[in-house]
N, C-alpha and C positions, 0 to 999 in steps of 0.2 A: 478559568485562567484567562487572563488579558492574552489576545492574539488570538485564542484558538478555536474554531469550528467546531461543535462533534460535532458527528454523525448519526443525525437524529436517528431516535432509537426505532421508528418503523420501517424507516430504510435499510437500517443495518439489519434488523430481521429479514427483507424482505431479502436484501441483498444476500443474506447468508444461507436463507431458504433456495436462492437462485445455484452457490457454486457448492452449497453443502458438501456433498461424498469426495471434491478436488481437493478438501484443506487438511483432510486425514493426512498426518503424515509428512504433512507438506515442511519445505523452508520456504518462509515468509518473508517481506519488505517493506514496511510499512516507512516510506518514504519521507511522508509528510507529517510524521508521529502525533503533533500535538498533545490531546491528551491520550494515546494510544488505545483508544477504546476500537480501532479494527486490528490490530496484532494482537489486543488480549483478546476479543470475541476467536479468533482464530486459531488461538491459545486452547481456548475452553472448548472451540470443536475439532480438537485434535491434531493442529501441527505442533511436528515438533520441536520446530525451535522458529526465534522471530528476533528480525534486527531492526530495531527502531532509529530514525535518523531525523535530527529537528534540529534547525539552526539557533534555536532557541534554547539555553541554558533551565528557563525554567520551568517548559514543556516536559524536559529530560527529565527535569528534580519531578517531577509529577509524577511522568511515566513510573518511573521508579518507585513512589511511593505508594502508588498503584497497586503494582506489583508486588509489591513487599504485603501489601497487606490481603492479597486476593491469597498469597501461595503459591505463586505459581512455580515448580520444579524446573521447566523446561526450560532451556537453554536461553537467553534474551540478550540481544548486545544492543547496544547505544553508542550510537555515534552523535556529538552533538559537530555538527559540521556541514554547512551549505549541501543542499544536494546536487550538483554537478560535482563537488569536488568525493563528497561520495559513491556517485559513482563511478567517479574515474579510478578511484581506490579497489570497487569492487571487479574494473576492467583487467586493472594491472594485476590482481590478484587471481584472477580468473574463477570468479565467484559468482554462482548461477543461483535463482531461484527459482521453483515452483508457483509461487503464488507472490505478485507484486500488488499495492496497494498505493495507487495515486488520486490523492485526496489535496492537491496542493491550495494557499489561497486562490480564490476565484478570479480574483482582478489580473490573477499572472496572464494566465492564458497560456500555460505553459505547456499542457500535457503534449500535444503532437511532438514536439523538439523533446521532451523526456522519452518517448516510443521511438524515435529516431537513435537515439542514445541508447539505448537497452535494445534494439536489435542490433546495432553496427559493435555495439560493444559483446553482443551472444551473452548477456544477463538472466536471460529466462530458458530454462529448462525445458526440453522437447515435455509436450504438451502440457506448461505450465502455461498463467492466463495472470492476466494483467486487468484491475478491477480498476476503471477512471471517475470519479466522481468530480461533478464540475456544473457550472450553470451557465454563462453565455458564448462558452469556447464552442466555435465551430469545429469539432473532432472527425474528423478522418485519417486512416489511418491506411496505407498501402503495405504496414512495415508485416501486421500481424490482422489477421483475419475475426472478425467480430461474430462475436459468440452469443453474445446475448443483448437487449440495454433495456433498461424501466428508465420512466419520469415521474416522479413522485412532485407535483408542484412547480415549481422554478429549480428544482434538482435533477439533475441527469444521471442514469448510472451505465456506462459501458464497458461489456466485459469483451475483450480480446484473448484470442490464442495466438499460439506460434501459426505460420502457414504452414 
């Protein structure tokens, strides 16, 4: 699909080898959906339920069709809506997850100011963990405490908890 990144398939392996036994169970956020292949792998290693959010109409139609045809049961919502204005939605509603998935375009340089926003807005559940995926963003992060990170090439992966 025009626009969208995966997430190559050995990193997602290696990434999901990394938080594996945290996603049982888990509510998911797959922030930057595209084509939703980390809230469906997440899907498939046992959360149970996953909200996909893509400013993109045709990411959404993807996502979807996606899912329609994997089967998946478990609960799935879509929002197709800028993600600031998503999360201010999930603020006002006081909507927490377990396991967030920030994979935004790279040129943003976004992630720091989205972990700024999911802690002052309490988005993430006591010891839920936040998965950044990113290449030239200088990431630090005072909000939430770093748990893990790989570099697979020109890709970064860091995972953060709550403090």
């Amino acid at each position: 699909m025009v626009g969208t990144r995966p997430t190559m398939d050995r990193v997602k392996e290696s990434l999901f080898a990394m938080i594996g036994p945290e996603v049982r169970d888990s509510t998911v956020l797959d922030l930057f959906g595209g084509t939703g292949s980390l809230g469906l792998e997440a899907i498939s290693n046992g959360a149970k339920s996953c909200t996909f959010v893509d400013v993109n109409p045709k990411a959404i139609k993807t996502m979807k069709e996606t899912v329609s045809k994997v089967g998946v049961t478990e609960p799935i919502t879509y929002l197709c809506k800028d993600y600031k204005k998503a999360l201010e939605s999930f603020i006002r509603q006081g909507i927490q997850f377990d396991l967030i998935f920030l994979d935004p375009p790279y040129h943003l340089c976004i992630i720091g100011a989205i972990l700024k926003i999911i802690k002052e807005g309490n988005l993430l559940k006591e010891n839920g963990m936040i998965v950044c995926e990113f290449e030239e963003e200088k990431l630090e992060s005072n909000s939430f405490t770093l748990y893990k990170e790989r570099t697979y090439g020109s890709k970064n992966i860091k995972i953060y908890k709550e403090n």
